[in-house]
Every structure is written in C-alpha cells, then in structure tokens.
C-alpha angles and dihedrals in degrees: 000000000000127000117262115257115188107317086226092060096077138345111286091231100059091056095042116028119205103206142037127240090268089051100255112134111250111252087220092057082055105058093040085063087048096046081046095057093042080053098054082228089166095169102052092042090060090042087064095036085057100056095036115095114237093258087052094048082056108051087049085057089052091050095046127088125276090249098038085055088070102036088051098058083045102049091044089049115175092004082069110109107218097201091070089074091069097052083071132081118276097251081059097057103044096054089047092052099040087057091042116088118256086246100042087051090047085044092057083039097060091056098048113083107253097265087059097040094061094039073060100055103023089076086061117082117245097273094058099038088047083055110053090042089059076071096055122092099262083245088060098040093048094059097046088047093059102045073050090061092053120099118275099252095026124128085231086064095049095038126120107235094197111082138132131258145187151185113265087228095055119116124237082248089060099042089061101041093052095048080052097044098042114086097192108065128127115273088244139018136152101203146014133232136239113215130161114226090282092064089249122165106255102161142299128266122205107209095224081066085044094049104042082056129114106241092243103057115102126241098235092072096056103046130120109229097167092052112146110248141182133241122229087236101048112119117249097240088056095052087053097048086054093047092055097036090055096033093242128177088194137344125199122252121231141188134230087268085054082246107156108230111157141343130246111216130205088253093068090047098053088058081054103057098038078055096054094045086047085053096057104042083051092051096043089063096043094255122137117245102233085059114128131208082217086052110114124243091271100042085063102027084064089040095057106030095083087059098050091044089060076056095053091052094044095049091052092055088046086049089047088066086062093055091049082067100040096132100050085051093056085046096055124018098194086067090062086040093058104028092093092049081064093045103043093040085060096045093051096052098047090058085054094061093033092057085046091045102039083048094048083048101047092052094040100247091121114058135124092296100062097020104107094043094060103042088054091050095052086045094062090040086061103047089041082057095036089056098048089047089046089060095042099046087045093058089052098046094050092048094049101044107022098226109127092199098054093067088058091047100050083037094058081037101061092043094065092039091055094040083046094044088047096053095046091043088059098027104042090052094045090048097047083050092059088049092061087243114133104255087207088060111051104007089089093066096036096049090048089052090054100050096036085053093043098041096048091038091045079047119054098018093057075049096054091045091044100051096029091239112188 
C-alpha cells in the first residue's frame, strides 16, 4: 500500500479503505494495520481507531493476530473504544483482557454506559473482575457490582443503569430545561421516567409527546402509568419476545418493590435475539452454544466428541434392525440397495417439521392450546408426502430392478416412514419441552433414530411379508 502522509491531512479511510464493495474487510487494509502495529506507528493507529465505529473496530480486531489484538489497544490508548471488544466473540475478549492490565481495562470501563460495561466484565472470572473494579470510584463500582449479581439471562444484568427521571408534578417546561441544563444524561434515550422521592415507578413519558407539549402543562397529565415494563428477574428471551410483540424501542426495569432502577433499549434486544438465534442453530446441529469461531481444534473437538458419541450409540440401535432381517438381505440385494432411500426420506422430512416445531416452541406459538392441532396437521402433511414419493420412488424401483412388486413394498414403506418422521419431528421436541430439557439440543438424534428404525423395520419387514423371505 502507499506510503502515510500526515494523518490531518485527510481521513484515514479514505486513504485506506477497510472493506470491499460486498462488506468483507481488505485484507490490505489489514496488513497495513498490522505493519502499522509492528511499526509502533501510535499516531496513525489513533488516527484509524478514531474514525472506525465501534462494530468495524471489532471485527479488525477479529482479523489481526492474537499478539497485535493486544498491542493495538495498547498503542491507541485512550482513543480505544472499549465497546468494540464486545462486538467480538467471547474467546476474543477474554485473551485481550486477560493481557491488558487491570488499570488499562477500569480505565476503558469507566467510559462504556453500564449495560456494556458488564457485558464487558461479565465474560472475566470473579478474581479479575473483582480486580479491575477495586480501580473503579466506589459509586461506579457499586453500580456494576449489582447488574453482576443479577441472574445470567436476566433483564437486571442487561439493563442500562443511566436514565432520566422526574418528578410526577414537573411541568413539560421543567422537564426540558433541566435535560438542557444537565450535563450528565445518557447519549441516547427515547423516553423519561416519572418517580416520587422513593424512586418509585409513577409512568413513562415518549419525547415526541414531550416535545409536541405546550411548556405549562404539567407532566402528570401526560404520563404513561400503564406502560409495559420489565422485571429484574425476567428472563432476556422474554423481554425480547415482548419487545417485538408491543412494538417497543425500550421499556424500564423494575424491582420486586416497582422501584425503577434502569432501562432496558432495543439495541440490547436485538443482541438478544442474534444470540438466541445463534443458540439454536448451534443446537440444531449438536453444537454447544459457547462455541467460537476464534476456539482451537481441541477446545471443539472436546466440545463436540460427547454428542457424537449419543450418535454413535443411536446409529448402532438404528443398524441392529437390519440385522434383525440378514437373511432376506442375502436373498434380495435390491433390498440392501433401497433400504437407506426409506430411511433418509424420513429422516428428511422429519428435519423439515422439527425445525418448524423447535422454532414454534422457542417463540411460544405452540403450546397446549393449538398442539393437537398441529400435530394432526403435520401428520397429514406427511402422509400427503408420503403418498406422492411412494409412488415416485415406486416407479423408480420398479424401472431399475425389475421387480413389480418392489415399487408397492418401498412405497408402503415411505409412507410410514413420512407419517412416523412427522410425528417425531412434532412429538419428540413437545415432549422434551415438558421435561424441562431444551427441544433445539437433543430432538435432532431422537428424531433420526426414529426415522432410520421405522424406515429399515417398514421396510424390510412389509418385504418379508410381501415376498414371503425366509
């Protein structure tokens, strides 16, 4: 790449453009950052940092080096956005903030609003968060230490802590002078807050409505005292669902005494919900949701190895119903030859309802009001599919062995394997659902074993009747 020049004369990025037309980061841009880094070049490295958003700064630090991660925090010193760390996967974090210094890392806190700062922290075992909160003012690290003691998924450990309150008997006119006149407000809100001297929760007020309001009128009459708001226990998935459900851009967090004490914005709920949908993809395939793209070979390979073992086993009881039939095997060979179209057409079909079904379930559409109704429904989708590929597959049987009777025994065959699959693909995940297990995690290998037993035993054993193999 060129040379630098002053980095006043001109934005960096324009010089040096990070991504390519499709979105992708250059991989020149990249090096030159590297080479930069290598170089100690401290001032042109601020000079980027400072023009990066906090999202592009995170995925750099995802393309650099292990070593050049940390050197680069270090080189661009208070022009580091902290926040960009948490834009990266878990593994990430965690090696940059073990390298930093406790100081450098309370330094980068104190600058993040309270919901990023303990996403921040929340990733560090106890012994380092303790320690870099021993360098925090007591005010600020009494605050961060109580959205920590909050449960995991809970909307008190997402929650914004900054917000603005007022007194229920201010006037619009008030309200406005003192947002101008206080320096120390949150970046971005959508609303303000009505509280009595106790911090209880009185109503909401939109700014639009706040805005559109004559100066006199008092706020009293403008609140919002049915507002929807959230618990400090709820669980995050069900904050989304509401957010999404109400339409809402942020919704105040309250505890058991209806004290308001933070707010909870549609940024944060849109993580939640990319992080649920990365759960269950994950899950779906067997995968464990803490994996990282950034993990080693033996960090997944352990990770993955107990799940693939449940596999192993399943795959041996689905095997075991093809030994109960080893002599009609040896008798007719197409029978060896189209035992595994049964099996995988079953198995196909019943992916296609258990994603249907582990989805319905995860956002609460399919519950004890609608079930049978549903089950019934994929039934019949299943035998209406099972029909038109019995007589598909029987056509083709037919033409490639010969054998007339063949097409009628893999057609009855894959009907009972689509109408089985269907019902295991909707069944296995309701059931693991009622035993508290999660559906997205273990309905995959279930439901296979189901469609693989079905399909070789509907198979063979309407064969054995059929052709009378002894």
């Amino acid at each position: 790449m060129a040379e630098h020049v002053d980095v006043a004369d001109e934005p960096v990025l324009d010089r040096f453009p990070m991504r390519e037309e499709g979105g992708e980061i250059r991989r020149e841009f990249v090096e030159e950052i590297a080479r930069a880094i290598q170089a100690d070049d401290a001032p042109f490295l601020r000079a980027v940092v400072a023009e990066l958003h906090e999202a592009d700064l995170g995925d750099l630090i995802a393309a650099l080096e292990p070593d050049d991660r940390v050197r680069l925090v270090e080189l661009t010193g208070t022009d580091f956005h902290f926040s960009a760390l948490n834009e990266v996967d878990d593994t990430v974090r965690e090696e940059i903030l073990e390298e930093l210094e406790p100081e450098t890392v309370a330094e980068g806190v104190r600058e993040l609003e309270s919901d990023d700062a303990v996403e921040l922290l929340e990733a560090l075992d106890e012994e380092d968060q303790e320690e870099i909160l021993e360098k925090l003012s007591p005010l600020e690290r009494d605050a961060l230490e109580r959205s920590l003691d909050y449960p995991e998924n809970s909307a008190g450990r997402r929650m914004q802590t900054e917000f603005i309150t007022v007194p229920p008997d201010w006037t619009v006119g008030q309200a406005i002078d003192y947002m101008r006149e206080t320096p120390d407000i949150p970046d971005r809100f959508y609303e303000i807050y009505a509280v009595d001297a106790a911090k209880h929760w009185k109503g909401a007020l939109p700014l639009d409505v706040l805005l559109r309001s004559r100066r006199p009128v008092p706020l009293a009459d403008l609140v919002d005292q049915d507002r929807r708001r959230v618990a400090v226990t709820d669980d995050l998935e069900e904050v989304a669902r509401l957010f999404g459900k109400y339409n809402l851009v942020a919704a105040p967090v309250v505890d058991p005494e209806d004290r308001l004490v933070g707010v909870i914005t549609i940024d944060d709920v849109v993580d939640v919900i990319e992080e649920e949908a990365d759960e269950e993809i994950k899950a779906l395939g067997g995968v464990t949701s803490d994996e990282q793209l950034s993990d080693d070979v033996w960090t997944i390979a352990k990770a993955r190895f107990n799940w693939l073992l449940v596999n192993l086993a399943t795959a041996f009881l689905a095997s075991s119903v093809l030994g109960l039939f080893e002599g009609q095997l040896e008798k007719m060979v197409a029978l060896a030859v189209l035992a595994p179209i049964v099996a995988s057409q079953g198995g196909n079909a019943a992916t296609q309802t258990m994603t249907v079904a582990v989805r319905a379930l995860a956002t609460r559409e399919l519950g004890s009001n609608n079930a049978f109704r549903v089950v019934v429904r994929e039934s019949l989708v299943g035998l209406v599919n099972g029909i038109a590929f019995a007589v598909i597959t029987g056509v083709a049987a037919v033409a490639w062995f010969h054998i007339p009777g063949l097409g009628v025994v893999i057609g009855l065959a894959i009907i009972c394997n689509l109408v089985a699959g269907a019902l295991g693909g909707i069944l296995i995940p309701m059931l693991l659902e009622r035993a508290r297990a999660d559906p997205a995690v273990a309905s995959g290998t279930f439901v296979t074993t189901v469609t693989d037993v079905v399909g070789f035993f509907s198979f063979l054993g309407i064969a054995t009747l059929w052709f009378g193999l002894k």
